[in-house]
N, C-alpha and C positions, 0 to 999 in steps of 0.2 A: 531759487525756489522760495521758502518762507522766509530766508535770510533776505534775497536781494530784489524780489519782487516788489516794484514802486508803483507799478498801474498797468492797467490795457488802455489802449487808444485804441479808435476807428479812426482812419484818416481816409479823404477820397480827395480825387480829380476832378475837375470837368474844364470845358473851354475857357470859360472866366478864373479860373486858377482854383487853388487845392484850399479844403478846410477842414478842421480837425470836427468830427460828428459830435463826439462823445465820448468819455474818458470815466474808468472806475479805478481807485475811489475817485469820488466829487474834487478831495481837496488834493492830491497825494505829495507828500514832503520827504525830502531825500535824507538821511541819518546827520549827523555833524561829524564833519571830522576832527578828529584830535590831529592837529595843527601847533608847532612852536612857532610865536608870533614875531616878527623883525621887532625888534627896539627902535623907540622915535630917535629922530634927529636930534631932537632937542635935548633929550635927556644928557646927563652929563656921563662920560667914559665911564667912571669907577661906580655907575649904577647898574652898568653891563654884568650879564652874569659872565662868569671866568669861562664855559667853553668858547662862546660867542667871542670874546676878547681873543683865546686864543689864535680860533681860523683866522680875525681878522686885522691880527695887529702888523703893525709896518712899524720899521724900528725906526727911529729917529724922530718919529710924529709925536708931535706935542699936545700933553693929556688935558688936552680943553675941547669944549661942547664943540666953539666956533669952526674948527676943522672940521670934527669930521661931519657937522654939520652940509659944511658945503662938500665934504669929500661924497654923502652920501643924499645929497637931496636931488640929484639926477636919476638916479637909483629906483625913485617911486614909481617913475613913469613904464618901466617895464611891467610891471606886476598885473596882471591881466584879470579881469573881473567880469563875472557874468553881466550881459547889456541888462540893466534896469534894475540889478539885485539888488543896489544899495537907494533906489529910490522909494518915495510914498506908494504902495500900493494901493492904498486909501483915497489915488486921486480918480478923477474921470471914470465914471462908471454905467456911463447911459449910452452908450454907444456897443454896438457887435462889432469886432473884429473883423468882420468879412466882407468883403467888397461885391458880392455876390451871394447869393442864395446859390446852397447845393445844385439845386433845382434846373441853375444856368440864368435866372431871372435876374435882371441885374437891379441890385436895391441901393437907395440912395446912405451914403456915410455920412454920418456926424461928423464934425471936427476936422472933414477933408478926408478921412479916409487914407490918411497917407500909411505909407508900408513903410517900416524902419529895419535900415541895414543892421545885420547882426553886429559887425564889429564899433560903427560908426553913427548910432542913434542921435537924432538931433537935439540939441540944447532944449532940457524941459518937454521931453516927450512924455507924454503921459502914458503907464503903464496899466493896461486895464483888468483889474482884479479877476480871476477866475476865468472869465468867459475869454479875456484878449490876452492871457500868458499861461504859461507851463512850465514850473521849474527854471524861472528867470527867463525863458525865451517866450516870444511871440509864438501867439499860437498857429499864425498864418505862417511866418517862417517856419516852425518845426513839421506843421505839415507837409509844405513842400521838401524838408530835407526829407521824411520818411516817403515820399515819392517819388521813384526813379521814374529814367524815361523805359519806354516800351521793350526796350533792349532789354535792359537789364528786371525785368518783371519775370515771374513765372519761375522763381530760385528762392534758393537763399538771401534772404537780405539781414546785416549782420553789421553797426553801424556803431563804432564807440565815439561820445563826445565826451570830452571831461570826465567826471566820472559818473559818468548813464552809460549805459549801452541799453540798444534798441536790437532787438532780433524779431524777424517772422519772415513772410511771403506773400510778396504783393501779389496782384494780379491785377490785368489789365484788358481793356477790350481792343478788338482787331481795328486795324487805318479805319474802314468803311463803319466803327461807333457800335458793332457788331459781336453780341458775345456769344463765344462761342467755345467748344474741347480743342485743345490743342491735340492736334496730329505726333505723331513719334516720329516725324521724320521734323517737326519743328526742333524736336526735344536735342535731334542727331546734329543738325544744326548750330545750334548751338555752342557746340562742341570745338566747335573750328574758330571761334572766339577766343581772345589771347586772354583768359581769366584761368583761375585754376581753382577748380571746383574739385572736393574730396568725394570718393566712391558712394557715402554714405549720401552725399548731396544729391549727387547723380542721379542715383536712385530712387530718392523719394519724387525730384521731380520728376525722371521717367512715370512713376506710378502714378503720381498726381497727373499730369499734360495727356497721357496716353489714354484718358478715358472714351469709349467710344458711343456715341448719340448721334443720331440724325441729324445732322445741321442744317435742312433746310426748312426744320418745323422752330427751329428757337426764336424767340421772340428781340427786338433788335431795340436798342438801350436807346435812351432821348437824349440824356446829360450826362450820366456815369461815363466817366472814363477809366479810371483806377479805382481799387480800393485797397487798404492793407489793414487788418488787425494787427497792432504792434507790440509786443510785451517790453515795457520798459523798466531796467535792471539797472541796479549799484552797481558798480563797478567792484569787487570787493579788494578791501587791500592786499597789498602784495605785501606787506608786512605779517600778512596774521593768513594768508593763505599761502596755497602751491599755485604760483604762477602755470603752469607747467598744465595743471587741468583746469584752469578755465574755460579754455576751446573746448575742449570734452564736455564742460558743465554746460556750457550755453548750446553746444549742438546737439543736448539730452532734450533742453528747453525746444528746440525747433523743432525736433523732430515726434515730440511725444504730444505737445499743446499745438503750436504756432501752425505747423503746415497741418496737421489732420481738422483743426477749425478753419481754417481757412478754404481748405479742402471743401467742409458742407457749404460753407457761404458761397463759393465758386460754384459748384452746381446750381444750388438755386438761384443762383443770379443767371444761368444760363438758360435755364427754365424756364423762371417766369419773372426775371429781373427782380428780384426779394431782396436785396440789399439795394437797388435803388428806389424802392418804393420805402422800404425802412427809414434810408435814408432821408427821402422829401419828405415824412410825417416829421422826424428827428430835429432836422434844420429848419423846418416852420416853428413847432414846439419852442425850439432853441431864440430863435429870432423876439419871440414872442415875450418869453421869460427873461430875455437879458435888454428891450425895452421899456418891460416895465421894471428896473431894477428889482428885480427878485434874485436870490441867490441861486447857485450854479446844484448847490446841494436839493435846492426843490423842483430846478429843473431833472437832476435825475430819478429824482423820487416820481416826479410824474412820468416819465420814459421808459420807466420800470413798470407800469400801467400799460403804456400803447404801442410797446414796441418789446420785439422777441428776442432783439440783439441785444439790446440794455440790460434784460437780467439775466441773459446767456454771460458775458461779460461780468457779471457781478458775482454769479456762483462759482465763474471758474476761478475767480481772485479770490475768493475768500476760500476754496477750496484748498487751492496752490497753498494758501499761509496756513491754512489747518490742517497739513500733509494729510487731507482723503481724498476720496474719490467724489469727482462733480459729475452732477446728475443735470443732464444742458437740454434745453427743449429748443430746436429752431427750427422757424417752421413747419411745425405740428412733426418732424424726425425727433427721436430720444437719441440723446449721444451722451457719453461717457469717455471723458478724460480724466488724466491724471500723472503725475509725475512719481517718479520711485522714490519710495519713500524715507532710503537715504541718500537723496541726493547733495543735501549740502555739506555731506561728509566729503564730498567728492573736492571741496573748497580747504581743508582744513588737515589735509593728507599733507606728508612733508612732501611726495613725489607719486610718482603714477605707479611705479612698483606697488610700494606699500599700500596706497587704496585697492592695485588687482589682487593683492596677497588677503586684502579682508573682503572684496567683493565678487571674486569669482567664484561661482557654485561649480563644484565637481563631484561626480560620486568616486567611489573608492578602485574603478576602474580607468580612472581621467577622462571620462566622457559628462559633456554638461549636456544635462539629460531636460534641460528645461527649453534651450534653444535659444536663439540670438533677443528675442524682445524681454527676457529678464536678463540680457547679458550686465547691466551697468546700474550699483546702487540699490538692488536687489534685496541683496543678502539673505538669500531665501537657503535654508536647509535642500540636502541632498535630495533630488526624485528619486525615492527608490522603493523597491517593490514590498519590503519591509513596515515600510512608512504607513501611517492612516491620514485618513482625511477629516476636519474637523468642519462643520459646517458654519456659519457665522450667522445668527438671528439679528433680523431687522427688529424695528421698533413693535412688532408686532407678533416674534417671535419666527422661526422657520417655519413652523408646518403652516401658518395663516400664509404667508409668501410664496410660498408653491402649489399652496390651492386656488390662489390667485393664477399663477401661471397653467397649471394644469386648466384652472377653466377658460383662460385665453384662449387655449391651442383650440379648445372644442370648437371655437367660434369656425362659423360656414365660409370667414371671409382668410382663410388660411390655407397656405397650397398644401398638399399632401404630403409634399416632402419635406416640406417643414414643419408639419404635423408630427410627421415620424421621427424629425430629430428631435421635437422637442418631449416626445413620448419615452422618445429613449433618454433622454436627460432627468424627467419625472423617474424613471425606472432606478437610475443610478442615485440618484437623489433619496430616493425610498430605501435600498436597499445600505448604502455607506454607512459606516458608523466608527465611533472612533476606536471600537475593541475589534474591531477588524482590518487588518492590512489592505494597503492594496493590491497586494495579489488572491487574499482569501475575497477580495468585490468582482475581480476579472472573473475566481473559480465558478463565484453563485452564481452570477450574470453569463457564465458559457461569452466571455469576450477576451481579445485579444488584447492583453498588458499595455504593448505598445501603440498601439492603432487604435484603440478601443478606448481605453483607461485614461492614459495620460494625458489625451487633447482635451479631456472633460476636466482633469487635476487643474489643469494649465489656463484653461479657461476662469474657473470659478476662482482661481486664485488672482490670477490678474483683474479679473472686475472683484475681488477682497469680496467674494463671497464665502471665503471659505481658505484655510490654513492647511499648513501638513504640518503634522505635529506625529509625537513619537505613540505606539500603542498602547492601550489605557487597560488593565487585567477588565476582566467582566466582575469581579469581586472585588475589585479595587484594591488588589494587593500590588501597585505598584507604587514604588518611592519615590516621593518630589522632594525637591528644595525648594526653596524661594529665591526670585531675581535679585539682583542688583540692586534697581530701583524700580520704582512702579508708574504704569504710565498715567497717573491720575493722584491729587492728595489722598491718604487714607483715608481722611477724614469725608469726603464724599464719594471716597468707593463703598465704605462702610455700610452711608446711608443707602449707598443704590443696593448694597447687599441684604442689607435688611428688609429692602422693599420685592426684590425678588421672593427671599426666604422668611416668609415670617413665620415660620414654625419655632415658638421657643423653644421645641429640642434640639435645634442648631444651633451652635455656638458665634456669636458675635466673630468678626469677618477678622478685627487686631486676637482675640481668643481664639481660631483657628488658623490663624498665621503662628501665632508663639508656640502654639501645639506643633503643627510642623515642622519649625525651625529649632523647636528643641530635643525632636526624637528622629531626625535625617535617614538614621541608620535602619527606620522599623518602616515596612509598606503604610499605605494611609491607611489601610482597613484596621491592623492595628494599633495605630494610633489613635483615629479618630471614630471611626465606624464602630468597630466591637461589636455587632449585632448583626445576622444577616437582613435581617428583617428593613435596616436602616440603607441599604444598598441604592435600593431606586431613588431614596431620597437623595443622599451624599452625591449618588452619580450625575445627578444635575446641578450638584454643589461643585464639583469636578470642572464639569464642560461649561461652567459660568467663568470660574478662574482662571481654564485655559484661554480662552476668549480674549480675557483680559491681559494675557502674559505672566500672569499673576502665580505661575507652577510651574517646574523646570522638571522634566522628566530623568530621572539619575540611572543609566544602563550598569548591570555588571559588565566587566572586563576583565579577561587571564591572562596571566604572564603565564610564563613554565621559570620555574626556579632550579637550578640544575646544584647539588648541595658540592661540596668540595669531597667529601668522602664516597659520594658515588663515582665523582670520576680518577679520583685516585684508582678503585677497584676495578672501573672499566680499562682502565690502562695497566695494571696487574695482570691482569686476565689475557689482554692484547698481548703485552711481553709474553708470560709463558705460553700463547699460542703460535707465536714465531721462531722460541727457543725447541718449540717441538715439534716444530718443520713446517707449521702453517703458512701458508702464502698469504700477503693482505691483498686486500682489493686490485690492488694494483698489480700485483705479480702475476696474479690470476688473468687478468688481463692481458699482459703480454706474455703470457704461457699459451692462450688461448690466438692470440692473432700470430705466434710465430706456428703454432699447429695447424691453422689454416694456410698457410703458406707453404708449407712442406708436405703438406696432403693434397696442392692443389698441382701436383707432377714436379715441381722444383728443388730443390737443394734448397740447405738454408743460405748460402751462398747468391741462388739464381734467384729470379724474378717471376714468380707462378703467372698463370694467365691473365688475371685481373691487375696483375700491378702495375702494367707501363702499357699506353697506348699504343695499337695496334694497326700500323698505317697500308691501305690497300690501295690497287692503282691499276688502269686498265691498259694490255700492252695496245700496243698502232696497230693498223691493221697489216704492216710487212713483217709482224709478228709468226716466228715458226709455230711456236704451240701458243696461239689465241685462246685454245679452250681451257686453259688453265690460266688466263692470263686474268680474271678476277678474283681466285683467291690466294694470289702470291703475294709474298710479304716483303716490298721495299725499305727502303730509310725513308723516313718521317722527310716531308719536303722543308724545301728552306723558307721560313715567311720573310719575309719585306721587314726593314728595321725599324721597330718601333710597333708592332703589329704583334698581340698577343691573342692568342685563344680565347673563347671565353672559360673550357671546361679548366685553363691555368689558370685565368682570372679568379674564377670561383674556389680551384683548389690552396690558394694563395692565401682567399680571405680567407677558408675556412680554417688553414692552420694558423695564421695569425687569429684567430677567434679564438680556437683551441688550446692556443697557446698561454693567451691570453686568460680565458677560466680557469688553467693549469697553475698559473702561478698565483689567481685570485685563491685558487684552494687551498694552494700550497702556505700562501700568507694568510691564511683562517685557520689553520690545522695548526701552523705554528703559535698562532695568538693562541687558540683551546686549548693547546699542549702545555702553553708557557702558565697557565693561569689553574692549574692542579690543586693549587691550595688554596684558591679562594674560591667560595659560592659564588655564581655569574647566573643573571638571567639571558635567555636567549631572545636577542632582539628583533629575526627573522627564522620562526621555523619552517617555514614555507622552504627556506632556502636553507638549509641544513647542511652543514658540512658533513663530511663522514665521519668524523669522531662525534659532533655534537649527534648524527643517527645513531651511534653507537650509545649513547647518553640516554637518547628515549627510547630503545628498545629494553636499557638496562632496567628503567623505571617500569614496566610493566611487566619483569621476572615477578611470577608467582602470584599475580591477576587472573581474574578469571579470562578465559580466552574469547569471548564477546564483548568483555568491556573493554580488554587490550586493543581489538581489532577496531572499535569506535574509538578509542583514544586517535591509535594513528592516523583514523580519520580525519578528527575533529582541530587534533593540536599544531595544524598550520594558522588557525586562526586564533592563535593565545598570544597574538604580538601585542597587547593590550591598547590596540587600536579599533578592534571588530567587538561590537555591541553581543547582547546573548542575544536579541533580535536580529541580527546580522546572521551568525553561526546556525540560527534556527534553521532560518530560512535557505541559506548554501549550502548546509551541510544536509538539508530536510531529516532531520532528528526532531523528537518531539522534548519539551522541555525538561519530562520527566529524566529522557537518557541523557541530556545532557548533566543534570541536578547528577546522576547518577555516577558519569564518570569526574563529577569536580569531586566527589565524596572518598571516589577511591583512589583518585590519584592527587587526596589534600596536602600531601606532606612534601610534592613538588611541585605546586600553583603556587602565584597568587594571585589573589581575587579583590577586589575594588571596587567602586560606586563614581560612575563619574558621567555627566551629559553628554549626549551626543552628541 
């Protein structure tokens, strides 16, 4: 991403061989590596530093230059060097590279024209600045490498050299020069190829090749054969990364940038050949600028003029290193790409566990409620019904942006049904806010949470038009903290804050940071607002901050605190109800299932009707009494060895199941018993043992009996992991009742401030 991104290329094909179009940036230069250098020959032993003496000492060898001079001056010749790195770049500069014109036109070469082997360049070849190299290669060589043959076109292509890697998807025209959609029975095809391509590959080409158009209206290419936009990457080190996810990283790169641009370029070149017409303006241009020695940097500054690919290719790279979103115009289509925006965390993880453990979204039921295209790098907060939506202002603020859009939609040249989605988007757009959940936008709007809601959440958030953030009070009694760090200096958030706010009854932006940072514990209303009169003002002092990340929303949260002297008393209480012939739970229990057994016609000895299965069987027909011969009771048949029932099977599990929570209780009853003297919080009341039920029923002797009966409600959710917007919303109490039972049952909570 903005770590390893070195440049875009266009590379294309035609009959006369492959040339690289155009490349952003102009110049592009690969990082340095930090390298320990070999020691010369010459230097003398004892100037070696001591590791290097150690690997390489041999005992008996005598501590003068002249050996190991000749011990290591064969040595040099391995050592393998980019072809032309270490030459003048500075030479020969009036010639193109190309032995052809894109076009197929073949144009005559300066200086012969010769083509230099990658490993084996001849004595005194001239390296041609800009226009005739790329990162030490030839530019004609690297294009043919980023060129496969026709086979292998229409995939993945994924290509490490040294340390560049090259990822994207060629594509290529049919034998007869002809471009056209690939068929899905090409795509199946393929398949039967001894290459081994991941699910994820699979797929995207299925969806890319399987497009369906009329093939015998497309228009049929002249010169183009191939083309590929190529994203070319650092390698990154395997010292300072997780080996382990760079496949992940670079298959993030294909599938989110590389295949869906390549994607538009491929239709419209089916079209109406738009990338070969690009192309022949591009490679005249090209030709033209690099005989009259002018630099490569002017040729693309004029290309960014005559051609749609050039600054398509220029915003996506500067986008990628600015982690936003790129806004791409190619022929006269608007596109929008973009990479997650923590993607190069994904580099710097010690392993793949630990990046899933920070980047999977779950809500609190284990379902990831956002879906597989924010599954990686994300790290987007919980989809949940509790949540709000925050909108995100353009440079021109929201409402001027959507009355844009709304007066789009009016236009005559819009079909109906996309009138009507986007009416319904204006609707949702109108109505969201951020002191609203969104389940209170489903209730105004009469729409369905899931079907309704969420496709709209999921949308605006992936084109970052918009956030989920936590709910904002309407009188702004709720508590922030401040982040970490911020994602701008202050010193020019400051100013952009003051130009938002210029009311000097607002306080400078470092003056209401140290305001909130030194009263955590108090909502912002009284902190900072004090007035209600100042509310509408503040509240878009609010929804400016959150924007920015600039406010961390602080939820309460309950434990249950169980004291040591209430359960001492609960177990007083328990003894003298057993000394005075009480049954526990359990007795009661098998009091009650040995009653049904001896009521049900049995002894307590025998077996009642329901207890052992009951086998029937029809006599033969040389049967004396046939009419009674279906409901006599035989022995159970023999089954075949190794053959079990399923109603055993299931009776099996279930007493292993049984058994099983039998002893989980029995080891929780003994820990709650063992622990008498000390106060203990309860870590799971959801799941309550029978002593710990006995503990909160104890807590609500002498309560009012509506607030006991909402406590029991309420106090599964006090594992002090569920927000009080969480409990609002599940338990549907209003905040009042809730304020109402933390009040009477304070002396066994506790309560906290902590982010969602």
């Amino acid at each position: 991403m903005a770590e390893t991104l070195l440049a875009i290329v266009l590379v294309t094909s035609s009959a006369n061989g492959s040339s690289l179009i155009c490349r952003w940036p102009p110049s592009p230069q690969a990082s340095l590596r930090l390298a320990r250098p070999r020691p010369s020959a010459s230097y003398d032993p004892d100037q070696y530093d001591n590791p290097w003496r150690s690997a390489n000492f041999q005992e008996g060898a005598p501590n003068d230059g002249r050996t190991l001079a000749h011990r290591t001056h064969d040595e040099w010749e391995y050592i393998w060097q980019r072809p032309h790195a270490a030459r003048d770049r500075s030479l020969s500069f009036s010639r193109s590279t190309s032995r052809s014109t894109p076009s197929g036109r073949a144009s005559p070469a300066k200086d012969g024209g010769a083509i230099y082997d990658l490993d084996d360049p001849p004595a005194g070849a001239p390296l041609h600045d800009e226009y005739g190299a790329l990162f030490g290669y030839a530019a004609e060589f690297l294009a043919g490498l980023l060129l496969p043959k026709r086979a292998l076109c229409h995939q993945k292509f994924a290509l490490a050299v040294d340390d560049l890697f090259f990822v994207g998807h060629p594509v290529c025209a049919d034998a007869d020069g002809t471009w056209r959609f690939k068929q899905e029975k090409d795509v199946r095809g393929r398949g039967a190829r001894k290459r081994r391509m991941s699910a994820e590959d699979t797929s995207s080409s299925t969806e890319f090749d399987s497009a369906q158009e009329d093939n015998s209206l497309l228009p049929t290419s002249s010169w183009l054969q191939t083309f590929h936009v190529a994203f070319v990457h650092e390698v990154p080190d395997l010292s300072s990364s997780a080996s382990g996810n760079i496949g992940r990283y670079f298959d993030v790169v294909y599938q989110q940038v590389a295949f869906t641009l390549t994607a538009v370029l491929f239709q419209e070149q089916v079209l109406s050949n738009f990338v070969e017409k690009e192309c022949d303006v591009l490679s005249a241009l090209k030709d033209d600028f690099a005989s009259k020695s002018r630099t490569y940097e002017e040729y693309m500054n004029e290309a960014l003029l005559v051609s749609s690919i050039a600054p398509a290719m220029k915003t996506l790279y500067e986008s990628i290193k600015s982690r936003s979103l790129a806004h791409l115009t190619i022929h006269n289509l608007p596109l929008e790409l973009q990479l997650p925006p923590h993607l190069d965390a994904l580099l710097h993880s010690t392993d793949d566990e630990e990046f899933a453990e920070h980047d999977e979204v779950e809500s609190r039921d284990g379902v990831n409620t956002w879906g597989r295209d924010f599954g990686i790098a994300w790290r987007l907060p919980a989809l949940e019904p509790w949540k709000s939506l925050l909108l995100l202002s353009g440079p021109d603020g929201p409402s001027r942006e959507w009355m844009d859009v709304y007066a789009a939609i009016r236009g005559t040249n819009v079909r109906e049904e996309d009138k009507l989605l986007a009416e319904q988007l204006i609707k949702f757009l109108e109505t969201v806010d951020v002191s609203l959940s969104l389940m209170d936008v489903a209730s105004l709007l009469d729409w369905d949470l899931e079907s309704q809601v969420y496709p709209i959440v999921r949308w605006l958030v992936h084109h970052r038009r918009a956030k989920i953030v936590d709910m904002v009070h309407r009188g702004l009694k709720t508590v922030f903290a401040l982040p970490y760090e911020m994602e701008a200096p202050l010193k020019d958030l400051a100013k952009e804050f003051r130009q938002a706010f210029p009311d000097p009854s607002i306080p400078s932006l470092p003056q209401l940071l140290a305001t909130v940072s030194g009263a955590s514990s108090n909502h912002f209303y009284a902190t900072v607002v004090k007035a209600k009169d100042r509310v509408p003002m503040f509240h878009d002092v609010v929804l400016w901050m959150l924007q920015r990340d600039m406010l961390i929303t602080l939820h309460l949260r309950v434990r249950i605190v169980v004291p040591a002297a209430l359960k001492a008393r609960v177990r007083r209480r328990w003894e003298e109800l057993r000394e005075n012939g009480w049954h526990t739970e359990e007795d009661a229990f098998r009091t009650h299932g040995h009653k049904a057994r001896t009521d049900s016609g049995g002894s307590g000895r025998d077996f009642g009707l329901f207890d052992a299965p009951v086998w029937y069987t029809r006599r033969g027909p040389g049967s004396q009494n046939s009419s009674t011969s279906i409901g006599e009771v035989i022995e159970p048949p023999i089954l075949e060895e190794g053959i079990e029932l399923d109603e055993e099977i299931e009776e099996e599990a279930e007493a292993v199941a049984e058994a099983e929570a039998a002893s989980h209780r029995e080891h929780n009853e003994a820990d709650d018993e063992g622990d008498d003297a000390e106060t203990s919080i309860l870590a799971d009341p959801g799941r309550a043992t029978s002593v710990q039920r006995r503990w909160l029923q104890a807590m609500s002797e002498g309560k009012d009996e509506l607030v006991a009966r909402r406590f029991d409600q309420i106090n599964q959710y006090f594992d002090g992991t569920c927000t009080d917007d969480e409990i609002l919303f599940r338990a549907e109490i209003s905040r009042r009742q809730l304020r109402e039972v933390l009040h009477v049952y304070e002396d066994y909570l506790q309560t906290f401030l902590h982010p969602s």
